[in-house]
N, C-alpha and C positions, 0 to 999 in steps of 0.2 A: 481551121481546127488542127490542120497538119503542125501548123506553126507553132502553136499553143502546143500541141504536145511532144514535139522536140525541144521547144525551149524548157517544160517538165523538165525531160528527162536531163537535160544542161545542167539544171540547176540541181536536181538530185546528186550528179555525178561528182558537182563540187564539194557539197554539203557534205557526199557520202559514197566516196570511191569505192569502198570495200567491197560492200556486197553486190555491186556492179564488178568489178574484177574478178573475183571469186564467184559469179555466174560466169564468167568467159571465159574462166580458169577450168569448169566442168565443163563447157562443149566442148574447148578445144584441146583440153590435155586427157591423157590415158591417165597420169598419175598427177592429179592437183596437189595434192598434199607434197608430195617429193619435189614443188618448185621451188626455190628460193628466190623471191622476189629482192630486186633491189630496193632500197631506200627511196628513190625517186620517182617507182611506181603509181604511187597515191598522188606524186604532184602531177605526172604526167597525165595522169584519170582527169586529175584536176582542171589542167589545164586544158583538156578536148574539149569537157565541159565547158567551160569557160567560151570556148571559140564559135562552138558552137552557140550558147547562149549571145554573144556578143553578134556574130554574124546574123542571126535570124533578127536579133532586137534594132541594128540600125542600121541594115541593110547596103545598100553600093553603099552610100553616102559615107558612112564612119570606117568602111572596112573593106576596100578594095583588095591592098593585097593579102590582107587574114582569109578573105573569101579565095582569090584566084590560087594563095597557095592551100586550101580543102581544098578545092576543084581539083588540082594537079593530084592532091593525092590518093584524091577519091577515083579519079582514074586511071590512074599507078596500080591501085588496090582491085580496080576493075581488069586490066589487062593484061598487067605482070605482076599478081599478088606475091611470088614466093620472094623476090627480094626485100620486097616492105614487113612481110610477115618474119624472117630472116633476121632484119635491121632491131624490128620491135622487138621481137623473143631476145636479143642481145641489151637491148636499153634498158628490157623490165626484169631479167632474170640473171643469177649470178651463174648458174647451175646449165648454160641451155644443152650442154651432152647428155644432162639426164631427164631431158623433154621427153615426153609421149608423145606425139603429137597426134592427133585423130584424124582420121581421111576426110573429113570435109571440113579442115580448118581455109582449104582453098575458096570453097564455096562461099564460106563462113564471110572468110575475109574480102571476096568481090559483094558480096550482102552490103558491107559495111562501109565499103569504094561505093555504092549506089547510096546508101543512106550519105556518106559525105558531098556527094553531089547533090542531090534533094535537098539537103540544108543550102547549097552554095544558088540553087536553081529559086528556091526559096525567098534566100535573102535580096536575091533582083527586084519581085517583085514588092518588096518594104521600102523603095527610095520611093523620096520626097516628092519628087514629080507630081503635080496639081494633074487631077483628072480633071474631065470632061462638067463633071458635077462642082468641082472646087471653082473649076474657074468659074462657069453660071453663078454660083455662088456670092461670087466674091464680085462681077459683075453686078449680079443686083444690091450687093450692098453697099458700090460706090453709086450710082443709080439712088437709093435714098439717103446715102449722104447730101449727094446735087438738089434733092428735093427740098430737103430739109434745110439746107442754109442759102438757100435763092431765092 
């Protein structure tokens, strides 16, 4: 259900950056209004979205390194948040001298280092790999094939 509802939120985020931004723009700015977001903002929404939707939907198999490079950043954002939070506020914002930033943007942003590893921990267990059940499965139905035409 975890799965199903991060891929939600993926697909939300593509559709409709804004007011996903503009929620994270109120926890973690003193002054929302006074940011100037870059241009490329909404694609970058977009595209988390996106990595997210992608990595949970075909797991190791289609997306090793999309996954291992989440992993790395989700524990970037776990360990040493202030350079990634740094990096971002420069990527999304034209303005960042006149950030607020609020005290628990640190917190905020190991939160979201844990949610990008839950997706990446996630997406492990979506590969193809035949269970225990598939194969029985798939045993008994070469088993009635042999039946059926001998």
């Amino acid at each position: 259900m975890l799965r199903e509802l991060l891929i939600g939120f993926g697909v939300v985020e593509i559709l409709k950056p804004e007011p996903i931004i503009r929620l994270c723009e109120r926890i973690g700015l003193r002054n929302p209004g006074a940011a100037e977001r870059r241009p490329l903002a909404l694609t970058g929404a977009r595209l988390e979205g996106l990595v997210f939707v992608w990595v949970l939907v075909h797991g190791r198999q289609g997306s090793t390194l999309v996954s291992a490079l989440l992993g790395v950043a989700g524990l970037t954002l776990v360990l040493v948040p202030r350079p990634i939070i740094e990096l971002s506020q420069h990527l999304v914002y034209a303005d960042t001298d006149r950030l607020e930033v609020q005290p628990w943007v640190v917190p905020a942003a190991r939160l979201l280092g844990v949610l990008y590893l839950t997706v990446t921990l996630l997406s492990r267990r979506t590969g193809t790999e035949p269970t225990d059940e598939d194969r029985n499965d798939a045993d008994r139905c070469s088993r009635c094939r042999r039946l059926c035409s001998g």
